[in-house]
N, C-alpha and C positions, 0 to 999 in steps of 0.2 A: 961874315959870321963864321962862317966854316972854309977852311982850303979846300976843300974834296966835298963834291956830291954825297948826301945821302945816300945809305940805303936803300930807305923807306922814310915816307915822310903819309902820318893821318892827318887828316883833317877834317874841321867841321863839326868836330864834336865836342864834347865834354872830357879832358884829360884829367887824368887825377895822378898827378906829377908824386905825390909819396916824400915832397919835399917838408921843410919844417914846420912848412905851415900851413900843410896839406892845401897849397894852393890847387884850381883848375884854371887848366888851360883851352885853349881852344884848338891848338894845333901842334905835333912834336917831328920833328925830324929823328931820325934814328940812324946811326953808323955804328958797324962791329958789334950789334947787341945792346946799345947804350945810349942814350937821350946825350945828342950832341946842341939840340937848339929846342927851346917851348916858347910858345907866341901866336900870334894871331895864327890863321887860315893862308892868308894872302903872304904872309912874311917869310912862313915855313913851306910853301910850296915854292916859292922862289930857290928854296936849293936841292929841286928836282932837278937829276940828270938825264940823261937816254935810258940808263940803266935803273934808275931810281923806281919802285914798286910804289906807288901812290893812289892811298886808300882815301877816299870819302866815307867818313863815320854815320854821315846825314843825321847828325845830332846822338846818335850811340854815345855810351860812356867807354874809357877806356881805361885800363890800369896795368903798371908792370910787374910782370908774374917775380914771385920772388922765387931764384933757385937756389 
């Protein structure tokens, strides 16, 4: 899915992707600022690295900030 490690990768919770059809997700990996992958829990933590910052939402909702 990704050549390079995440970021930051949430999971477990409720994602509100802001895409067209305001789907939610369950889990988003994040590089440079930017939702590189959304999908399960188990799917998006698989592109955890060493460096990778990896949150457990424990069901939290999440949403990206508009700048």
């Amino acid at each position: 899915m990704l050549g390079l490690c995440a970021d930051t990768v949430l999971f477990n919770g409720k994602i509100i992707t802001v895409d067209e059809g305001n789907s939610i997700a369950e889990a988003v990996a994040i590089r440079d600022g930017r939702f590189v992958a959304v999908g399960g829990s188990e799917e998006i933590k698989a592109l955890a690295g060493e460096s990778t910052t990896v949150i457990d939402l424990k069901g939290k909702t999440a949403m990206p900030g508009i700048i």
